[in-house]
N, C-alpha and C positions, 0 to 999 in steps of 0.2 A: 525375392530379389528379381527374378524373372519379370513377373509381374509388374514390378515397378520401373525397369529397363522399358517392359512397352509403353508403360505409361508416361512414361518421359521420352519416348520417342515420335509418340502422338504432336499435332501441331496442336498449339491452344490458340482461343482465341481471349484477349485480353478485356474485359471490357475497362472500361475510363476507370470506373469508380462502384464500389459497393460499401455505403453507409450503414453502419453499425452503430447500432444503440445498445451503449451501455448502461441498464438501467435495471433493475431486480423487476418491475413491472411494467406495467404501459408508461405513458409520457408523465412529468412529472416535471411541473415551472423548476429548472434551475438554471446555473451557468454553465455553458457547451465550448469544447475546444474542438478545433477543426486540424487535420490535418491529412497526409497522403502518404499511405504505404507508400515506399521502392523495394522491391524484394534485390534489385539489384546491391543495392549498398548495405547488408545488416548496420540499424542506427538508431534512436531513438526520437521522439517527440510529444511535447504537449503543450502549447506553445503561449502563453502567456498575451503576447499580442495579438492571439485570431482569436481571444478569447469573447463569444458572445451570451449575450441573454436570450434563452427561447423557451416557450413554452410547450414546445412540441417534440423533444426528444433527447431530454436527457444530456451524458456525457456522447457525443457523435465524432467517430474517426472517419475519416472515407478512406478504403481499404484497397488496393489493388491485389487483384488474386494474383496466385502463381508461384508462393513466397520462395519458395524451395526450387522453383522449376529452371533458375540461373545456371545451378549448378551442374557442369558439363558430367562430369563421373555419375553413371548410372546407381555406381554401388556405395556412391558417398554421398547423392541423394537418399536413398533408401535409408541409409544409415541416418538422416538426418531427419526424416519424414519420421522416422519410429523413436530417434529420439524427441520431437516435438510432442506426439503420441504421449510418451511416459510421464515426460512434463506437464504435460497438462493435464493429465490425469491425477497429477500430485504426488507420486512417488517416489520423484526423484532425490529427493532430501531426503527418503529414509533409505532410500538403497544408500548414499551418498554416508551416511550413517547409522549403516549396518552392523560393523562391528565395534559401536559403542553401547554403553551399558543406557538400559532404559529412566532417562533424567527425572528430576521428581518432579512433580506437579500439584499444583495449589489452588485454591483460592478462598477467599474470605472477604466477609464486609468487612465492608467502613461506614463511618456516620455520616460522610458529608463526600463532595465532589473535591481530587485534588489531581497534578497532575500525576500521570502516570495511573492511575484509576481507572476504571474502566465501569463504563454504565451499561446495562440490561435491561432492555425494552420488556414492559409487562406487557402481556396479552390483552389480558384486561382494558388495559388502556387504548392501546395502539389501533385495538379492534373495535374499539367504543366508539360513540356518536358523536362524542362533542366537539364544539369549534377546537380545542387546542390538541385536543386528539388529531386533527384534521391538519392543524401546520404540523403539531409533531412529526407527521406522516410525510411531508412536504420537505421538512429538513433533513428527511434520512434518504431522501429519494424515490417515496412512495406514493403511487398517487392514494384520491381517498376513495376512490371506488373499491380501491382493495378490498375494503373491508366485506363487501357486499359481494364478489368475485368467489372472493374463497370464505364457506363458510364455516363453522367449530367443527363440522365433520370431517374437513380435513385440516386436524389436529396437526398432523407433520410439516403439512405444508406451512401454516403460520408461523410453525416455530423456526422453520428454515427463512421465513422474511424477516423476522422479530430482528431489531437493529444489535448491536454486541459495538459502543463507541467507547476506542482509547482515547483520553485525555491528555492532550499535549500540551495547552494553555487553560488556564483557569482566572478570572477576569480577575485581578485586585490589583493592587499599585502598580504591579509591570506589566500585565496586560489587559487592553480595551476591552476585550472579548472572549469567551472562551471556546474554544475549538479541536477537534478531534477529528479520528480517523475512523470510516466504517469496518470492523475486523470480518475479513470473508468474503467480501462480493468481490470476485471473479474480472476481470474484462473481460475475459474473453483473447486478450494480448501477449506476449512477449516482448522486450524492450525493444529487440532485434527488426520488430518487427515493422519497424519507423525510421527517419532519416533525419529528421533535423536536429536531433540532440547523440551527441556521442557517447554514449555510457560503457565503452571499452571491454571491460572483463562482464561486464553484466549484461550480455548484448541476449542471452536465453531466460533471463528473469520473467517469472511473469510480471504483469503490472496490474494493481488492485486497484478497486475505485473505494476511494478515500470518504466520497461524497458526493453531494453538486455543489459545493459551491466552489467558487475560486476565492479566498483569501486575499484582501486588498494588498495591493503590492508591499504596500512599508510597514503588513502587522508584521509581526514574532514570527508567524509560521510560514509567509512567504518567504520571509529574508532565509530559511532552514530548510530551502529545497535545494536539492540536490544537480548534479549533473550540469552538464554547459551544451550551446549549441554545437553545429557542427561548425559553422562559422568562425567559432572563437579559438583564437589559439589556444593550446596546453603548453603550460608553461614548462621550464625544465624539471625532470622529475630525478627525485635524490636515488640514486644507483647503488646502494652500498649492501650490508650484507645484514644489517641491525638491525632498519626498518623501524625505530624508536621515531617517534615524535619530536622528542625537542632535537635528534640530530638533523632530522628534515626540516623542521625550523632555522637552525644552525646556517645547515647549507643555503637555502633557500637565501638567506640575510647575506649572506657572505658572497653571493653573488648578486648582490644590490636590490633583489626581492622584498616585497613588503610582509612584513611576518605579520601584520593585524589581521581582523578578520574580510578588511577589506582588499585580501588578496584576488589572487585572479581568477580564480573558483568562488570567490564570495561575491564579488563584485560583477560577477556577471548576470547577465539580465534568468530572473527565476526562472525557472524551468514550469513549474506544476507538480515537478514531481517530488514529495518527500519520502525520505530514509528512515527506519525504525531498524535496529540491530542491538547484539549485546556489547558493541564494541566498544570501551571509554575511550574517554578523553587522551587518556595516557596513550593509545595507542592511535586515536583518531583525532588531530586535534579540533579544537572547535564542539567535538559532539557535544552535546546536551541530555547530562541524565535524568532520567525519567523517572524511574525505582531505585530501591535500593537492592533490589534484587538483581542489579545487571541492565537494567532495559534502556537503551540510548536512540536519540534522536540528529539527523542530519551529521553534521563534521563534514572537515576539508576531504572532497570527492577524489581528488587525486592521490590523497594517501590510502584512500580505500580499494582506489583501484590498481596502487603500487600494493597494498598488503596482500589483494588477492592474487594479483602476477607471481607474486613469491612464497607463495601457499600460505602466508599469514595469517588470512581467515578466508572462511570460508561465503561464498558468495549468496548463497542460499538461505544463511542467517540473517541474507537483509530481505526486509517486506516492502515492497518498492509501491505508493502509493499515489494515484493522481486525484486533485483538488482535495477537500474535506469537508466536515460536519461543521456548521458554525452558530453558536447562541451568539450575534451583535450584542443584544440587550442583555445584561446578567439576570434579570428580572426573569428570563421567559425559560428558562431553564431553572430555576425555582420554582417558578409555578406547576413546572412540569413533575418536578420531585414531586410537592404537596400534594398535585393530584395524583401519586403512585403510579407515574411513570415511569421511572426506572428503578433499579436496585446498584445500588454501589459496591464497586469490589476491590478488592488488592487482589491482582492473578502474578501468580509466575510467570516469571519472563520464558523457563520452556513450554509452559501451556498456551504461553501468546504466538510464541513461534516453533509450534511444533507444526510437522508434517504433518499433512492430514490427506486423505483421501479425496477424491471429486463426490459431491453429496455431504462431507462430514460439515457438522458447522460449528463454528467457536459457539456460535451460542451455549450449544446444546452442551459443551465438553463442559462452559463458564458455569452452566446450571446445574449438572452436574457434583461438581466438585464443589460447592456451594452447600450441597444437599448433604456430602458428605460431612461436612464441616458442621453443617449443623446438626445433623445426627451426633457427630462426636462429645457436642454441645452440651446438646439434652442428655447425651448418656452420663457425662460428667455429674451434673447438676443432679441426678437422680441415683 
């Protein structure tokens, strides 16, 4: 605490801007959001209209240092600089739930891509020569030097870049495209740690990179992001003691409010950012399920951030992602199956949002427990 008392008593010097590339390797053609720390305002952003194409660096924030250094209390800086510390080291959801019983965990094939699914990048593949090895690598964020960068001797290291994509849409009659989220890459972020979007109760979340791409405004999965500017009003939020869904509807209508999904959390301009939790519909309305196992997608942001004001759920059980993974063509994500590109799985929704360590990777946990399953498998059969 001492320590930190001088160091907050130090002057700083601020400079304009320090850009950050989020991206698991070097550059890698995708689409880039722009935006600007204020460590003054904790707030959020990823902003849909500074959204550009570049071939030189990935998802890019421009940062302004100092993020903690507003705050005048010596001993409530410190206390804030070590909780950032624990947070991004990843622990803070298991302290957070410490005195629950250890939840079960799964996973198993499937035969084919559906939503809620989750795909597993082969080595094989990904580390191969071919041209679709090469976009593959492209659509996860990867450039294709990679391959050549890191070679089979560093076994660990591939399998921590190896992709692990949840399936949120899957192209057939209601959607053009199918699309997903990268499970595990890191920003480097907290929501807190931006200003033009309000995310309220989730202002110390981290924020995950979903992908590179941004989703064209009017699919399925832009319309199911989350969050609003800081711009936009919040409308009135239902005060009561239930925190049920259709009485927040109720209310909402009864004071001339639109209860569609073109409410004023829906209708407002995307964010970038999308929601994955276990929370239903029943409690969230709007969400979208994913499994049957529990696993939901987006819902009305202000009931999530009324359930967590009132201890309803818990904030930590959302995986807060920005842009995602996108097949446009359905053709090119079959081609990639054929060529034993990935392996297909059903995971549990606590294996998908379990707390994990800094270093630990869903991958490895998806492969894993995979292995189990198929042990279990062959011991049946024989």
């Amino acid at each position: 605490t001492d320590r930190a008392r001088q160091k907050m008593a130090r002057p700083r010097e601020r400079p304009a801007a320090l850009v950050v590339v989020l991206a698991a390797c070097m550059a890698a053609p995708c689409a880039t959001f722009t935006t600007t720390l204020t460590p003054a305002r904790p707030g959020v952003v990823v902003d849909h209209r500074r959204a550009s194409t570049s071939r030189g660096g990935g998802l890019r924030l421009a940062a302004s240092k100092g993020r903690d250094d507003d705050v005048e209390d010596p001993d409530e800086a410190a206390r804030i600089a070590a909780f950032r510390a624990r947070l991004m080291s990843g622990g803070l959801d298991a302290v957070a739930k410490a005195d629950t019983p250890e939840p079960e965990t799964w996973a198993r094939r499937a035969a084919k891509p559906g939503v809620g699914r989750v795909l597993l990048g082969e080595e094989a593949f990904f580390f191969g020569t071919s041209d679709l090895a090469t976009k593959a690598l492209a659509r996860v964020g990867l450039p294709a030097d990679v391959r050549d960068r890191i070679g089979p001797e560093f076994a660990d290291r591939r399998k921590a870049l190896l992709p692990a994509v949840l399936l949120l849409d899957v192209a057939d009659g209601d959607a053009s495209m199918t699309s997903g989220v990268l499970l595990g890459r890191r920003s480097g972020f907290i929501l807190g740690d931006f200003k033009e979007l309000d995310f309220g109760q989730f202002l110390i979340q981290p924020l995950w990179v979903g992908g590179p791409s941004a989703p064209p405004p009017g699919a399925a999965l832009a319309r199911r992001t989350v969050g609003r500017t800081s711009k936009q009003p919040r409308s009135q939020r239902y005060s009561g003691d239930a925190g049920d869904a259709a009485e927040q509807r109720r209310q909402r209508k009864s004071r001339g409010g639109d209860d569609s999904a073109s409410s004023t959390s829906r209708r407002a301009e995307p964010t970038g950012i999308l929601a994955v939790h276990p929370y239903s519909s029943d409690l969230v309305p709007d969400a979208v399920r994913l499994t049957d196992d529990g696993l939901y997608c987006g819902g009305d942001w202000e009931t999530c951030q009324d359930l967590v004001e009132r201890g309803r759920a818990n904030p930590f059980r959302f995986r807060l992602y920005a842009q995602a993974t996108t097949w446009d063509d359905p053709s090119d994500l079959q081609r990639e199956l054929d060529a034993g590109a990935w392996r297909i799985a059903d995971v549990s929704t606590e294996l998908l949002l379990k707390d994990r360590e800094r270093g630990a990777q869903v991958w490895t946990d998806i492969d894993a427990e995979l292995a189990k399953t198929d042990a279990a498998a062959g011991a049946a059969e024989s």
